[in-house]
N, C-alpha and C positions, 0 to 999 in steps of 0.2 A: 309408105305406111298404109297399112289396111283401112280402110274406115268402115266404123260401125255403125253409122248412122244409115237410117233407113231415108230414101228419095226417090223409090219408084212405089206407086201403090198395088204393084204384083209382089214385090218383094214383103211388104208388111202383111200383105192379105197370106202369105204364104206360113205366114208367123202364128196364125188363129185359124182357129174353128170355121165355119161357115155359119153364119148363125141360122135360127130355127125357131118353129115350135113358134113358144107364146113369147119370143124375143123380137118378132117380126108381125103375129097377130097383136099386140097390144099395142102397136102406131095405129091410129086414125088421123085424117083430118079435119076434125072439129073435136068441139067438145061434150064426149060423150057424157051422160047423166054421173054416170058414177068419176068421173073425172073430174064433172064439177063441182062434187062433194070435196074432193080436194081443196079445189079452189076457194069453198066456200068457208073452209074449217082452216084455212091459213093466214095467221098474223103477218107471214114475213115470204121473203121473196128474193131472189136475187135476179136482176136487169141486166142482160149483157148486150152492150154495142159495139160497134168497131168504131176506130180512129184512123189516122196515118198513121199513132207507133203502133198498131195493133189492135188486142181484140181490151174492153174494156169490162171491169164489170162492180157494179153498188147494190147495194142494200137497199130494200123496200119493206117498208113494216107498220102496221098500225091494227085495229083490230080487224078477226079473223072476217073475211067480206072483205075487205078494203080494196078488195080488187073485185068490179062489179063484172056479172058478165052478162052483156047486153044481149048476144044470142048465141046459141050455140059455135059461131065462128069470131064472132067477136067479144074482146077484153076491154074495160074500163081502168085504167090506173091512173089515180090522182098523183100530182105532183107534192107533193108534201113540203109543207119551209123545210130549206137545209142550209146552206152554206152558201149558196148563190152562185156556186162554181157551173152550177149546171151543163155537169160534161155529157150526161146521157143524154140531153136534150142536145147539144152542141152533135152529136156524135149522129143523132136521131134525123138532123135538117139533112146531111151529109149522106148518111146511111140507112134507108130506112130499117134495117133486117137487125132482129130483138129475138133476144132468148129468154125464158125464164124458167126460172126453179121455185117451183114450191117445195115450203116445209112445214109439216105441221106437229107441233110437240109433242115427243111423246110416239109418235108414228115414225117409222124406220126409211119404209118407202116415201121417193119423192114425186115430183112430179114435173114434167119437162115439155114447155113450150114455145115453138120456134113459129114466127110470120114476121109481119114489116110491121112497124106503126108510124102512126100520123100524130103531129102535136096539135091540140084543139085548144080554142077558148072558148068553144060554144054553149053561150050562157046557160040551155038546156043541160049538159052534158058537166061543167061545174056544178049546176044546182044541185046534183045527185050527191055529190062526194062534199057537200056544207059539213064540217063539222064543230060543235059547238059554238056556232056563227063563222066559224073562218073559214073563207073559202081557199083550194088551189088556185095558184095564178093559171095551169095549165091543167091538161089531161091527156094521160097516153091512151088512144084510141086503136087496141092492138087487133089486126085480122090473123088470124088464126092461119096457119098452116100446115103443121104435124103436133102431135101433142103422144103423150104416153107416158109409163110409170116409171122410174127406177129401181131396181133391184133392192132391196133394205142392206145387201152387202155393207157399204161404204158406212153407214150410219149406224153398223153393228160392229164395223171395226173399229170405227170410232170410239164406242159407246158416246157418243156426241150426249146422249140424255142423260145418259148415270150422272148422279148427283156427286159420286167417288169421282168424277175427273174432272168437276169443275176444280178452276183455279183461281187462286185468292188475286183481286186485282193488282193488289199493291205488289204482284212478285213480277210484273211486267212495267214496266216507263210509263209515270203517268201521261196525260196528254199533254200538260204543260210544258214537262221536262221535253218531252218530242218537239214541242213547237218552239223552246226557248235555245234548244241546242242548234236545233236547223235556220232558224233567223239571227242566229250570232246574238242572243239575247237581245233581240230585238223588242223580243216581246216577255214578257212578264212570265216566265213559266208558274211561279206560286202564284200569284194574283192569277193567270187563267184555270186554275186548278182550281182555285178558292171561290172565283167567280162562279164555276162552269152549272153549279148545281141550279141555281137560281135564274144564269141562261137560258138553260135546256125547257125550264121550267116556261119561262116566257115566250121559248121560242118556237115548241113544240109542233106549233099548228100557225 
């Protein structure tokens, strides 16, 4: 039987373009002025680590800045309360090499940053990311390596902003029903549902 799959990277490279132009000038390795406008204007963030099953990746968000940047090659990212699973951190002792994606509302293009990070408790380096008295337990201390823009393609096929493709929560499983079917009702799916608002509330920070 044939197989379709791609395993050498002469065969895929044979597949595309060669790239060019401002697809190859818009990598640097640090962070340029107008890059850290990005940075600076983004609530939210996606973290990507590696594991043994593979490549990992969460959510980061809080207001636009929450991700400091200390100097042109280096990233500030508070750990924020979550869930206490802390697999980026887990993944982080292991692996130092982080990617991230900025988004900023509203904006098409993204923005994409790959180096190692280091996990700090250094009480300087908490002191920055206090927010309304609560501190992180930790901080991601990211060194810069390649950074550059993403194309607005992906976020124009999406229309990810149009207000026409938002979807009403209720037509997806709420959280509870997720958590109550997968622990054999172990756990309260109404009661965590009913709870969750006044959680989130307490739990924010």
């Amino acid at each position: 039987m044939t197989s379709h799959d791609i395993a050498a990277l002469a065969d895929l490279e044979s597949l595309y373009a060669e790239p060019a132009g401002a697809s190859l000038a818009k990598e640097v390795d640090y962070l340029h002025p107008h890059y850290r406008a990005f940075v600076d204007a983004s609530p939210f963030c996606l973290l990507s680590t590696r594991n043994e099953h593979g490549g990992d990746c969460s959510p980061r968000g809080d207001q636009p800045g929450f991700v400091q940047v200390l100097d042109d090659r280096t990233l500030l990212l508070p750990d924020r309360r979550g869930n206490n699973r802390i697999d980026s951190l887990r993944n982080i002792v292991n692996d130092p090499r982080v990617g991230l994606l900025f988004l900023v509302p509203g904006v098409n293009e993204t923005l994409r940053v790959s180096g190692t990070a280091k996990i700090s408790t250094d009480p300087a380096l908490i002191a920055r990311c206090v927010h309304d008295g609560k501190v992180p337990t930790t901080v991601l201390v990211i060194s810069i390596r390649s950074v550059f823009f993403q194309c607005a393609r992906a976020l124009v096929r999406s229309a990810l902003w149009s207000p026409e493709t938002q979807i009403p929560r209720d037509r997806l499983p709420s959280t509870g029903t997720i958590v109550a079917e997968l622990s054999n009702n172990a756990i309260d799916g109404v009661a965590y549902d009913r709870e969750m608002p006044e959680r989130m509330r307490k739990t924010l920070y």
